[in-house]
PDB file of the backbone (N, CA, C, O) and the ligand in Angstrom, with CONECT records:
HET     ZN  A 101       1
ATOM      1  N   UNK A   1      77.110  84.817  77.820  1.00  0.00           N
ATOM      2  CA  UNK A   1      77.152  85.186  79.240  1.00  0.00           C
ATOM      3  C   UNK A   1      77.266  83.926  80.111  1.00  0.00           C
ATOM      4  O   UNK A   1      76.605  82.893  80.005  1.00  0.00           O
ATOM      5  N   UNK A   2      78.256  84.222  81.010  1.00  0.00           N
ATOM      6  CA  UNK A   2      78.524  83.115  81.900  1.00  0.00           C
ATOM      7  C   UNK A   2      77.682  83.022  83.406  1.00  0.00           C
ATOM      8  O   UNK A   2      77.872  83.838  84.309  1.00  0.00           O
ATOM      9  N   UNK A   3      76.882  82.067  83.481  1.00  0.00           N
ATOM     10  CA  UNK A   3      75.975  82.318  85.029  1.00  0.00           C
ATOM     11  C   UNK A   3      77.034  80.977  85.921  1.00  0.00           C
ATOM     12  O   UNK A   3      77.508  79.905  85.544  1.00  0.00           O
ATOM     13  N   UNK A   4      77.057  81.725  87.211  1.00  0.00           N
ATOM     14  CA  UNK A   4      77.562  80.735  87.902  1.00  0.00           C
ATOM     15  C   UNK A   4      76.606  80.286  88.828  1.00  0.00           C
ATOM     16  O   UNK A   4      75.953  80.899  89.673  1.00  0.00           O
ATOM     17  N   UNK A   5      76.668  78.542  88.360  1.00  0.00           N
ATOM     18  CA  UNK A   5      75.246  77.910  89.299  1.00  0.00           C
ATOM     19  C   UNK A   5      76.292  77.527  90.751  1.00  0.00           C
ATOM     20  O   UNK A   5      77.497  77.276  90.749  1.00  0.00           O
ATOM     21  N   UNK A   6      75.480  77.583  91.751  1.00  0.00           N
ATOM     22  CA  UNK A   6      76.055  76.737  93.274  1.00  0.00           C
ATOM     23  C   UNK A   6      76.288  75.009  92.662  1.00  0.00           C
ATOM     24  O   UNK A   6      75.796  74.167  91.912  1.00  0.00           O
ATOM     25  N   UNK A   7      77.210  75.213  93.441  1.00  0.00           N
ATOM     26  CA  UNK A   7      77.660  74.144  93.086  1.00  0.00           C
ATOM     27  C   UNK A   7      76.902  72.745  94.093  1.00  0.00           C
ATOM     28  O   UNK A   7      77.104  72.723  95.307  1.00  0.00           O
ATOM     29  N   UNK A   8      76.136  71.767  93.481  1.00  0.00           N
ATOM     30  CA  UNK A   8      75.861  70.487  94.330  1.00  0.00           C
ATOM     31  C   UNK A   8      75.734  70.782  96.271  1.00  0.00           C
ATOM     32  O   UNK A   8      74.832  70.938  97.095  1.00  0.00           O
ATOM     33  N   UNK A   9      77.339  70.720  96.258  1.00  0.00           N
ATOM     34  CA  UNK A   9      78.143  70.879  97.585  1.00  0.00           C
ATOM     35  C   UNK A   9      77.195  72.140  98.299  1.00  0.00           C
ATOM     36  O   UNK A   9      76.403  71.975  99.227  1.00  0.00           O
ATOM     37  N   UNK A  10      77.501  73.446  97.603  1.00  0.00           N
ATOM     38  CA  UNK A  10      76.596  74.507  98.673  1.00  0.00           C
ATOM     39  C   UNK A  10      75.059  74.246  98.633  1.00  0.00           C
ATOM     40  O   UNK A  10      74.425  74.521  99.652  1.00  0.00           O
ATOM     41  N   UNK A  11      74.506  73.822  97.724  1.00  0.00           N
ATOM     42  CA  UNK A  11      73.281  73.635  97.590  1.00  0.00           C
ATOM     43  C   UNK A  11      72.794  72.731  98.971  1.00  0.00           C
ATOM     44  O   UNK A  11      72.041  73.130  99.860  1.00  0.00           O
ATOM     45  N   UNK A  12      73.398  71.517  98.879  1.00  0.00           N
ATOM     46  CA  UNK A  12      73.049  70.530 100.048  1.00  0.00           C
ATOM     47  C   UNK A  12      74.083  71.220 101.582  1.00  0.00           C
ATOM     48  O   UNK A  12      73.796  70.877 102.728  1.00  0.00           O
ATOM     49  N   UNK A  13      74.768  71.793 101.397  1.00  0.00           N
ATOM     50  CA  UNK A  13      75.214  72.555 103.089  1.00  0.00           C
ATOM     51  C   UNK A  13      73.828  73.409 103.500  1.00  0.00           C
ATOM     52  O   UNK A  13      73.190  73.315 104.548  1.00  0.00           O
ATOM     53  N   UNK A  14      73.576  74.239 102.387  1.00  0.00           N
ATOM     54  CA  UNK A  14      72.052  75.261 102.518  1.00  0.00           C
ATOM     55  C   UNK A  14      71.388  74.519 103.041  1.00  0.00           C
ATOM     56  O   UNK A  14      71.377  74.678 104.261  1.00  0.00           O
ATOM     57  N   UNK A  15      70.594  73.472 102.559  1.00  0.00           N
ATOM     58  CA  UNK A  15      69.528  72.139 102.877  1.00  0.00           C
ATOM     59  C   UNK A  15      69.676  72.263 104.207  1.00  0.00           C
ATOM     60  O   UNK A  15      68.740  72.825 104.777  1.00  0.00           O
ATOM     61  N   UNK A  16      70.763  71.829 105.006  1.00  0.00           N
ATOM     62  CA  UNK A  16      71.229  71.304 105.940  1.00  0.00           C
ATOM     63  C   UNK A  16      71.229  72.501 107.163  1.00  0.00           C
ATOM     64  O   UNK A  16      70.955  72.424 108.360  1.00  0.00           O
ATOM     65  N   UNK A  17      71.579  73.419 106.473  1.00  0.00           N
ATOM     66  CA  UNK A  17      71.188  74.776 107.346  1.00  0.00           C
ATOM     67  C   UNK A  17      69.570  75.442 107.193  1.00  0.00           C
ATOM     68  O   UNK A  17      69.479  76.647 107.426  1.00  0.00           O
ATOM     69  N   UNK A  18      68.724  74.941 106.936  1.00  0.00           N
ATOM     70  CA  UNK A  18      67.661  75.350 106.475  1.00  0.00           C
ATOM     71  C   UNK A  18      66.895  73.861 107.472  1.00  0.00           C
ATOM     72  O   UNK A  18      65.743  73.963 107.893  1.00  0.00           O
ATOM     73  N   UNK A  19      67.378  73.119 107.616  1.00  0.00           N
ATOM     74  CA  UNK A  19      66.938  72.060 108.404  1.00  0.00           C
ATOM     75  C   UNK A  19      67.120  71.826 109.401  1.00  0.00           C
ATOM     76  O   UNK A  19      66.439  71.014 110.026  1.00  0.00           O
ATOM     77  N   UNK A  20      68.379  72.642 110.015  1.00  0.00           N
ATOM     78  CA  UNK A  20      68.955  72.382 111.123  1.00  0.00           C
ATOM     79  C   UNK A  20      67.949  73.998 112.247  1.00  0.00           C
ATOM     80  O   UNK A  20      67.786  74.001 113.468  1.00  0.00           O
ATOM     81  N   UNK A  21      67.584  74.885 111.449  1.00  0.00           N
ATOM     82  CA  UNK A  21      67.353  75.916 112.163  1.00  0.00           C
ATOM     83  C   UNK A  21      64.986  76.268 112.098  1.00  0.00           C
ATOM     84  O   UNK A  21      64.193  77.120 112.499  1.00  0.00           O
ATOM     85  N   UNK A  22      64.934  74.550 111.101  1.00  0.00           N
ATOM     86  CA  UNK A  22      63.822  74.158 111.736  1.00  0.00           C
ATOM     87  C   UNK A  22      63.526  74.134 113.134  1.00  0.00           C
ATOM     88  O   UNK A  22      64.366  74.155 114.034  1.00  0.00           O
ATOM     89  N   UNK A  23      61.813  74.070 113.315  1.00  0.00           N
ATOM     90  CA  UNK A  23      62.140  73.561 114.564  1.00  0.00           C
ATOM     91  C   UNK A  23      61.958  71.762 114.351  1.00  0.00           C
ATOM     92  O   UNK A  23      61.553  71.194 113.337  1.00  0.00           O
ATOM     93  N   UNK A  24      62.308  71.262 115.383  1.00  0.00           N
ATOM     94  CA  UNK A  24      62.350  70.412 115.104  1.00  0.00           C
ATOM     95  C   UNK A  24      61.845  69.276 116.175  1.00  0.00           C
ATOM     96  O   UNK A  24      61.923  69.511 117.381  1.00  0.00           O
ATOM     97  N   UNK A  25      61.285  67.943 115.646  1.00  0.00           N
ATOM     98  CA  UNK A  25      60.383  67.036 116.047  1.00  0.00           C
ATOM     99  C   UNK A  25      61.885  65.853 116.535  1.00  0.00           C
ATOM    100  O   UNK A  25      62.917  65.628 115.902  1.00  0.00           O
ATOM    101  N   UNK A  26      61.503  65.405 117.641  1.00  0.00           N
ATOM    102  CA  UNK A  26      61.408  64.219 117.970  1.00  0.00           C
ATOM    103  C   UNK A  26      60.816  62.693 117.744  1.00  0.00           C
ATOM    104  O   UNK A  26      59.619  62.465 117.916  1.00  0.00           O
ATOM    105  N   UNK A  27      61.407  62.044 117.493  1.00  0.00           N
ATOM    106  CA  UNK A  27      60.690  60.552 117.631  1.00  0.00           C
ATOM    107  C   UNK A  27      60.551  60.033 118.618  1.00  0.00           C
ATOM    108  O   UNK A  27      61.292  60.607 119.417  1.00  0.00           O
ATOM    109  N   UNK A  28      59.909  59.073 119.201  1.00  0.00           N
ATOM    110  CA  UNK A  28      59.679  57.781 119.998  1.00  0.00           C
ATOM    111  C   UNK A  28      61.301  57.348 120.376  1.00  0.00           C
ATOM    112  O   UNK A  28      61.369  57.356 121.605  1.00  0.00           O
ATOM    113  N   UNK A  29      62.493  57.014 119.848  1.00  0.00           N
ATOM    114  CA  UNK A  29      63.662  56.738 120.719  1.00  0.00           C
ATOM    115  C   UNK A  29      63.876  57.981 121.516  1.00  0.00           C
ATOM    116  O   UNK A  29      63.732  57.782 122.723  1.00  0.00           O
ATOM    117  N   UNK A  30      64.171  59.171 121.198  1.00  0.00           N
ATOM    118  CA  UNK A  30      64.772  60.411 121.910  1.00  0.00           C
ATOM    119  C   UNK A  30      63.565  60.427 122.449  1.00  0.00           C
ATOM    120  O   UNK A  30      63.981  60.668 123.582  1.00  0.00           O
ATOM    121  N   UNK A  31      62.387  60.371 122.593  1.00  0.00           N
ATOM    122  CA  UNK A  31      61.678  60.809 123.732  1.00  0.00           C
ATOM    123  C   UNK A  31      61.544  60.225 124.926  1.00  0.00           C
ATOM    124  O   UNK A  31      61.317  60.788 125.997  1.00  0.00           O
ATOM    125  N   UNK A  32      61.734  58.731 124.660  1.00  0.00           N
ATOM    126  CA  UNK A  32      61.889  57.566 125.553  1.00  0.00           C
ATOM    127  C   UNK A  32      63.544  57.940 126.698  1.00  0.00           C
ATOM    128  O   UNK A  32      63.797  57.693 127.877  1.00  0.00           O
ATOM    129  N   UNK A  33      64.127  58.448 125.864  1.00  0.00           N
ATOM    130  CA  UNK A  33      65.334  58.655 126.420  1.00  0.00           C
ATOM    131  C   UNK A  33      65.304  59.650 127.597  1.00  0.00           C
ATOM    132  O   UNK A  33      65.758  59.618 128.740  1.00  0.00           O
ATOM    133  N   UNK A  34      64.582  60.561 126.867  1.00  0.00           N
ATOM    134  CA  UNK A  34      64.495  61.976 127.935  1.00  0.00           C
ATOM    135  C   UNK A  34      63.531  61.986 128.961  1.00  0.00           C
ATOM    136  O   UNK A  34      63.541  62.784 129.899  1.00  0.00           O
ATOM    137  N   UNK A  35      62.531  60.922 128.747  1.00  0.00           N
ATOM    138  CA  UNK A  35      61.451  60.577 129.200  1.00  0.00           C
ATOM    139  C   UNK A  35      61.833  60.406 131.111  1.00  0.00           C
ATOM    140  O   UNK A  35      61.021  61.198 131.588  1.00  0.00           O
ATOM    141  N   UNK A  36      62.364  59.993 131.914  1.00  0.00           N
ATOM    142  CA  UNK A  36      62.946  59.821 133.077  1.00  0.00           C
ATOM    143  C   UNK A  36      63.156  61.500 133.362  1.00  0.00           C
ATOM    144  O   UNK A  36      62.341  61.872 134.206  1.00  0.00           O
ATOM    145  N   UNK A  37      63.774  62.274 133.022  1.00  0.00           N
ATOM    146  CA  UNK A  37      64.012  64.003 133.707  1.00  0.00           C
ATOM    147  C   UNK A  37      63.179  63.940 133.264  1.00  0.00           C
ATOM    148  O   UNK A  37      62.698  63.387 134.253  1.00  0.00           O
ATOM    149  N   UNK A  38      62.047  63.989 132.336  1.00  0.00           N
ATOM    150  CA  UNK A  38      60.959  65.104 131.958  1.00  0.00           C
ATOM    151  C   UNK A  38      59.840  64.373 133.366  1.00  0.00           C
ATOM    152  O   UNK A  38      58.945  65.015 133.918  1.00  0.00           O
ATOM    153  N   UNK A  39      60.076  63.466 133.567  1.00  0.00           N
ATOM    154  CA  UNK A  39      59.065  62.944 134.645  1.00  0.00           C
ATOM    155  C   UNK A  39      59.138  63.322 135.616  1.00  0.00           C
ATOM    156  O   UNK A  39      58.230  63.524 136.423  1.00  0.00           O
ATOM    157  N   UNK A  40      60.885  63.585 135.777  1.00  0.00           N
ATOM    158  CA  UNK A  40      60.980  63.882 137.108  1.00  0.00           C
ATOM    159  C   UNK A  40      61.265  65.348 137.772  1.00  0.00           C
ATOM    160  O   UNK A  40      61.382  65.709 138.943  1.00  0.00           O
ATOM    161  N   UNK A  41      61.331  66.103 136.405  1.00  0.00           N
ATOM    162  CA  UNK A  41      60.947  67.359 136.434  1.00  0.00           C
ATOM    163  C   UNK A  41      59.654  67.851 136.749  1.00  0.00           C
ATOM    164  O   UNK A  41      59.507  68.805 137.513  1.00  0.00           O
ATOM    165  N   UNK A  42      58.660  67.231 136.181  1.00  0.00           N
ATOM    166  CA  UNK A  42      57.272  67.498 136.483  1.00  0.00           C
ATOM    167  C   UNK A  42      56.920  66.791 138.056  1.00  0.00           C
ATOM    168  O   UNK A  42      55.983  67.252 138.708  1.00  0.00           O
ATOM    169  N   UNK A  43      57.556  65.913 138.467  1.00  0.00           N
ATOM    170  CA  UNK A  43      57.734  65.786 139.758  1.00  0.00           C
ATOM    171  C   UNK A  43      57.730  66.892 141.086  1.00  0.00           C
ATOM    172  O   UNK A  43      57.192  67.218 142.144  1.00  0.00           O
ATOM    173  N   UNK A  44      58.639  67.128 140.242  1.00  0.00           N
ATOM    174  CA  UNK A  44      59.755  67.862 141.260  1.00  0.00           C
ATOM    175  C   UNK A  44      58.690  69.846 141.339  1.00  0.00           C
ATOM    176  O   UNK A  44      58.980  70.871 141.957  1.00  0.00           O
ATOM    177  N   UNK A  45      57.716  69.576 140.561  1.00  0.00           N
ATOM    178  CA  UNK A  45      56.840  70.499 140.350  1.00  0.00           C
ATOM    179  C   UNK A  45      57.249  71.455 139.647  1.00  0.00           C
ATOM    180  O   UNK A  45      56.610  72.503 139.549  1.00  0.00           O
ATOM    181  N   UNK A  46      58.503  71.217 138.984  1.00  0.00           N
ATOM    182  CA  UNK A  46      59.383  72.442 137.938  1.00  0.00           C
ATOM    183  C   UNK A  46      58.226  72.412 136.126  1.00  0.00           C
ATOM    184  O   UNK A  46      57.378  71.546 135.910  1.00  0.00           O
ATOM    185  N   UNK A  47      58.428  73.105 135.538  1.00  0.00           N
ATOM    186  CA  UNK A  47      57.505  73.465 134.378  1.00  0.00           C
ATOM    187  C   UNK A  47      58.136  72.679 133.125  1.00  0.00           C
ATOM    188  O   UNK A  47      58.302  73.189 132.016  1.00  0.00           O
ATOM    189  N   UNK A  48      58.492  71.228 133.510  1.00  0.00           N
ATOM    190  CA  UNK A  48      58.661  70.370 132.557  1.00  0.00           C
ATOM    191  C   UNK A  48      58.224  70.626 130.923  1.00  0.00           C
ATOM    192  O   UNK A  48      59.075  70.201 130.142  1.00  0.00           O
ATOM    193  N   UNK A  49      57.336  71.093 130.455  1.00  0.00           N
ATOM    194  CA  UNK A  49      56.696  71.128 129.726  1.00  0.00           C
ATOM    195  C   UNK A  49      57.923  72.672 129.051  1.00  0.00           C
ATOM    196  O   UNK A  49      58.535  72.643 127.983  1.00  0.00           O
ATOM    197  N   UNK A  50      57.941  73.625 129.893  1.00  0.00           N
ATOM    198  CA  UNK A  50      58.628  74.644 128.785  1.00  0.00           C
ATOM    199  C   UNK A  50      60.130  74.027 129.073  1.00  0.00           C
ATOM    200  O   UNK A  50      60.796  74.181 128.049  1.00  0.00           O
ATOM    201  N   UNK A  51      60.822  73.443 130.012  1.00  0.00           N
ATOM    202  CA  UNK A  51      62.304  73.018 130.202  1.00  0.00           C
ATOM    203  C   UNK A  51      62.202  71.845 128.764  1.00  0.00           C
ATOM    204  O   UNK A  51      63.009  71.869 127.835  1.00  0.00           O
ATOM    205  N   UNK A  52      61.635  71.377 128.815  1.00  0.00           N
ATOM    206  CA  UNK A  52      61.910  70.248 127.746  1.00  0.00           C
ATOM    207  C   UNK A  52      60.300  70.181 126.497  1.00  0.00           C
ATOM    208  O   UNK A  52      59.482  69.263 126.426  1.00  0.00           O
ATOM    209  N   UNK A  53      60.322  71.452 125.704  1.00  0.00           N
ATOM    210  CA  UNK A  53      59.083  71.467 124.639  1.00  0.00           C
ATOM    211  C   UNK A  53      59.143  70.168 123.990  1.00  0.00           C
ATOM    212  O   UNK A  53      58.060  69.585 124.042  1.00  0.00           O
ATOM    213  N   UNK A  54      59.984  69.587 123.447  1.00  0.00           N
ATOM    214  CA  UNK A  54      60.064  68.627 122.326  1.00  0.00           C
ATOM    215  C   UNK A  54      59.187  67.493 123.144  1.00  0.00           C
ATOM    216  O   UNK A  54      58.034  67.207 122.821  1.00  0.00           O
ATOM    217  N   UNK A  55      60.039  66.758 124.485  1.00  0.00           N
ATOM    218  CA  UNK A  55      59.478  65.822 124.699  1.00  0.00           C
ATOM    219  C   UNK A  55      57.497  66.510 125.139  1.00  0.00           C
ATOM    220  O   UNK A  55      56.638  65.634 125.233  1.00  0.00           O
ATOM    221  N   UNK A  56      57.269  67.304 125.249  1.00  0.00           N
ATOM    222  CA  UNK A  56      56.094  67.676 125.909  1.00  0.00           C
ATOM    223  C   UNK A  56      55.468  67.378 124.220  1.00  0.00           C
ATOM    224  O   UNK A  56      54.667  66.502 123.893  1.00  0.00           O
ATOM    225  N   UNK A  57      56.092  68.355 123.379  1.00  0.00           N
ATOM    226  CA  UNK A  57      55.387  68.279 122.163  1.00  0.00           C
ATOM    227  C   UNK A  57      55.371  67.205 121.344  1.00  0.00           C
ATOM    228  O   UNK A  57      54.935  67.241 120.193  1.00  0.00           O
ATOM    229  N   UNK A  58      55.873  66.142 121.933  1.00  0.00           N
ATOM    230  CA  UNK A  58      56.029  64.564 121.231  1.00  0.00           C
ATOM    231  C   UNK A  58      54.845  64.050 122.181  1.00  0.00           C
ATOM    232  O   UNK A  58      53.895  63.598 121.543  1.00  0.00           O
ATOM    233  N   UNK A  59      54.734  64.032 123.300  1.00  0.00           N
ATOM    234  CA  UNK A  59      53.552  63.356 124.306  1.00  0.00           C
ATOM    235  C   UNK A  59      52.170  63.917 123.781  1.00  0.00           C
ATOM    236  O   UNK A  59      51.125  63.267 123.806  1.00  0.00           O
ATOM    237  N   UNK A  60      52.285  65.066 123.354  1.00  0.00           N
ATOM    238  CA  UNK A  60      50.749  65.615 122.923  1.00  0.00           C
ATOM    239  C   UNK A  60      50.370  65.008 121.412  1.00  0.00           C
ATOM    240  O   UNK A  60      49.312  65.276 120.843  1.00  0.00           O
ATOM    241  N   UNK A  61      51.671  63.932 120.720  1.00  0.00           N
ATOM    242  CA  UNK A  61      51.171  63.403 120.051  1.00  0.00           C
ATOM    243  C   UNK A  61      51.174  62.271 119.521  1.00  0.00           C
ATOM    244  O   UNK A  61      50.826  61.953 118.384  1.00  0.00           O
ATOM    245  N   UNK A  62      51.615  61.586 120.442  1.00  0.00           N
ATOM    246  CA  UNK A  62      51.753  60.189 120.620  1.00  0.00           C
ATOM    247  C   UNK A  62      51.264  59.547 121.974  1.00  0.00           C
ATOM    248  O   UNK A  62      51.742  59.546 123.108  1.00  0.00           O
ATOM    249  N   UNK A  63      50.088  58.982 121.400  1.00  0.00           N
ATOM    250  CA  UNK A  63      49.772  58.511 122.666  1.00  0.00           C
ATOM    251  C   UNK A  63      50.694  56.731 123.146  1.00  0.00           C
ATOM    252  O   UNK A  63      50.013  56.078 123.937  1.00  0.00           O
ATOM    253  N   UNK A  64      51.785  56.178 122.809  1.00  0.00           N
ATOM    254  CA  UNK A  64      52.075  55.319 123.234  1.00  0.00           C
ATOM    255  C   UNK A  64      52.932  56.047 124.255  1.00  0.00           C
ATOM    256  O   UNK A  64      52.659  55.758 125.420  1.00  0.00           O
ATOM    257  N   UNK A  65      54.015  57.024 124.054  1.00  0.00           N
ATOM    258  CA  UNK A  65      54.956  57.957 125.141  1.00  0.00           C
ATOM    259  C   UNK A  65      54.076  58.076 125.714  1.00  0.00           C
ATOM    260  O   UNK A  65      54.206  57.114 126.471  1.00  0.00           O
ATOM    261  N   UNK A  66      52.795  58.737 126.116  1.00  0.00           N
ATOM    262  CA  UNK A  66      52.289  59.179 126.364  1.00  0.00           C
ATOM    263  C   UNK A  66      51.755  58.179 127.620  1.00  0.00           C
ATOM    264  O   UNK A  66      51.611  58.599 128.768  1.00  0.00           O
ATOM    265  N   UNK A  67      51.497  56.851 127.229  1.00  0.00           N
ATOM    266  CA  UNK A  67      50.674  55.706 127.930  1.00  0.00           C
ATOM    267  C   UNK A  67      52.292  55.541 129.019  1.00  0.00           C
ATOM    268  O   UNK A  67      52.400  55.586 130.244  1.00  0.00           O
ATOM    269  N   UNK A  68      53.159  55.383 128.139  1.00  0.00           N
ATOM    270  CA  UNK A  68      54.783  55.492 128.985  1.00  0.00           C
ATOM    271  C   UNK A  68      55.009  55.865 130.217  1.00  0.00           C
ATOM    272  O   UNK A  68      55.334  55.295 131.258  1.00  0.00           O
ATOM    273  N   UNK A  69      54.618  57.641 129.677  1.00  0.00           N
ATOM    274  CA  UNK A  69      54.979  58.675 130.765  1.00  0.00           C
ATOM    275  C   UNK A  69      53.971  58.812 131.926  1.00  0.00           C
ATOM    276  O   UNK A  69      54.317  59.453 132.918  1.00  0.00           O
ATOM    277  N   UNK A  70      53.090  58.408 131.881  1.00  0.00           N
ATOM    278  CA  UNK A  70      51.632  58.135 132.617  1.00  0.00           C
ATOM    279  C   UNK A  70      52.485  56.912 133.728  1.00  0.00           C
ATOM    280  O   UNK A  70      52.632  57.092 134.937  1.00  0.00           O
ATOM    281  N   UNK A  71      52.912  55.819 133.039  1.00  0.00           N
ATOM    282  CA  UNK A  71      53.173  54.761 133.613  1.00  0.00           C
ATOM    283  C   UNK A  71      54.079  54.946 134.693  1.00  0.00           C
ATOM    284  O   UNK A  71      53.802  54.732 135.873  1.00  0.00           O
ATOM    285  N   UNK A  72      55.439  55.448 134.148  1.00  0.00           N
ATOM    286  CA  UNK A  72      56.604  56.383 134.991  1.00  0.00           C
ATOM    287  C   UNK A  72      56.476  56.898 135.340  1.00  0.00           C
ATOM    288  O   UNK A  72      57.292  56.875 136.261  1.00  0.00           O
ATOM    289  N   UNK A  73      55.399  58.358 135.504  1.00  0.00           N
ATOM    290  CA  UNK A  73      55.057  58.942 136.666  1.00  0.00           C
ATOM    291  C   UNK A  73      54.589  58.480 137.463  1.00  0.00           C
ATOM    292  O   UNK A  73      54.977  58.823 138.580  1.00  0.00           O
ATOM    293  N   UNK A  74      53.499  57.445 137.370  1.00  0.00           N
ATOM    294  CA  UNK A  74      52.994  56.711 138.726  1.00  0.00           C
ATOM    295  C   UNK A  74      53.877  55.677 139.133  1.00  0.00           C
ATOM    296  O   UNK A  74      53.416  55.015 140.063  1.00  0.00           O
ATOM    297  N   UNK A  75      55.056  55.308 138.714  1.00  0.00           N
ATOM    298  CA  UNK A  75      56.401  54.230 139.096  1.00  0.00           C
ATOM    299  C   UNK A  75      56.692  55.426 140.066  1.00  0.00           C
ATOM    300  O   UNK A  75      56.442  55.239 141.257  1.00  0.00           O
ATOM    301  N   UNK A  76      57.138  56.500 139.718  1.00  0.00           N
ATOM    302  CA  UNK A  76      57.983  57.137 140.368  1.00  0.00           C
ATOM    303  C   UNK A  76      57.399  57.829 141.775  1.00  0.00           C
ATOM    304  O   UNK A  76      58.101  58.090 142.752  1.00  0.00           O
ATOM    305  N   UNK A  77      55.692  58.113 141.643  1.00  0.00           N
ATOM    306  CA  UNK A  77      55.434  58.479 142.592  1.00  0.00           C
ATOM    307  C   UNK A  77      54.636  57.730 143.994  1.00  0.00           C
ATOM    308  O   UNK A  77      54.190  58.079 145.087  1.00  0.00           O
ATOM    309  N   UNK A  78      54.820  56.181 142.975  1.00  0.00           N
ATOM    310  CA  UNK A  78      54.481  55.452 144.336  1.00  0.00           C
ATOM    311  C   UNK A  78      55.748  55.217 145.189  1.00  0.00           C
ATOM    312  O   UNK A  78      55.680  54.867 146.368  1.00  0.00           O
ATOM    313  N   UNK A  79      57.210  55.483 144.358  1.00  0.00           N
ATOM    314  CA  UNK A  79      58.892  55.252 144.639  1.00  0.00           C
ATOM    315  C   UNK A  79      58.657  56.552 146.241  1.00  0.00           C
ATOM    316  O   UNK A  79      58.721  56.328 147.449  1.00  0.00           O
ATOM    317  N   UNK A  80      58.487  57.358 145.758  1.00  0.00           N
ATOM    318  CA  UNK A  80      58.477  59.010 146.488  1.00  0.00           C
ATOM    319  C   UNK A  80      57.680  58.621 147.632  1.00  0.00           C
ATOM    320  O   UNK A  80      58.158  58.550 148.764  1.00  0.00           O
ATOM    321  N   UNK A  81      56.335  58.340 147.323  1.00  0.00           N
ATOM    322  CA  UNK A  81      55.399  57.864 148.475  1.00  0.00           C
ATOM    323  C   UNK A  81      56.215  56.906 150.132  1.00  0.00           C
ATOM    324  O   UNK A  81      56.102  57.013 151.353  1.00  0.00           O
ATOM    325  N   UNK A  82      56.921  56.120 149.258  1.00  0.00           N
ATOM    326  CA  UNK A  82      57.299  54.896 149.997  1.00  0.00           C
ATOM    327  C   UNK A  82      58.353  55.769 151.092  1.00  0.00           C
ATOM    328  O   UNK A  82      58.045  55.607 152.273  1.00  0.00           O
ATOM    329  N   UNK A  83      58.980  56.241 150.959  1.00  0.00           N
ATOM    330  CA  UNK A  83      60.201  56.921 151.096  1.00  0.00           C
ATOM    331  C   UNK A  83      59.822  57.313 152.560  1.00  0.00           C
ATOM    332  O   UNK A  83      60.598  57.983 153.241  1.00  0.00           O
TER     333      UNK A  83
HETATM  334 ZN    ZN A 101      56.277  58.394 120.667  1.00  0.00          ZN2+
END
């Protein structure tokens, strides 16, 4: 009897679709990146936190973003103040 195994190729496309429809984490570069709208979303008094989960859910666990976004919000709202 002949079994036909997946071949390599579909095996690792699966992987890849099985990873891609994770949810999925952020690091320290992409959060740094997004870090400016998510500040200035929460600014702007909009619900930063559900518009952008990842970076919210990267700040709840990293406290260096975290020391960051603290920093940039008060950059930005002494910027606003001045105005
Ligand atoms: Zn980080």
């Amino acid at each position: 009897m002949k079994r036909t195994m997946p071949k390599p190729d579909t095996i690792r496309k699966m992987a890849q679709m099985i990873a891609a429809t994770r949810p999925v984490e952020i690091g320290c570069d992409e959060c740094f990146e997004k870090l400016d709208r998510f500040a200035e979303l929460h600014l702007a008094g909009k619900n930063a936190a559900e518009a952008m989960p990842l970076v919210q859910d990267h700040l709840d666990r990293c406290g260096d973003c975290r020391e960051e976004f603290e920093a940039l919000l008060a950059a930005l709202k002494a910027e606003t103040e001045d105005a």
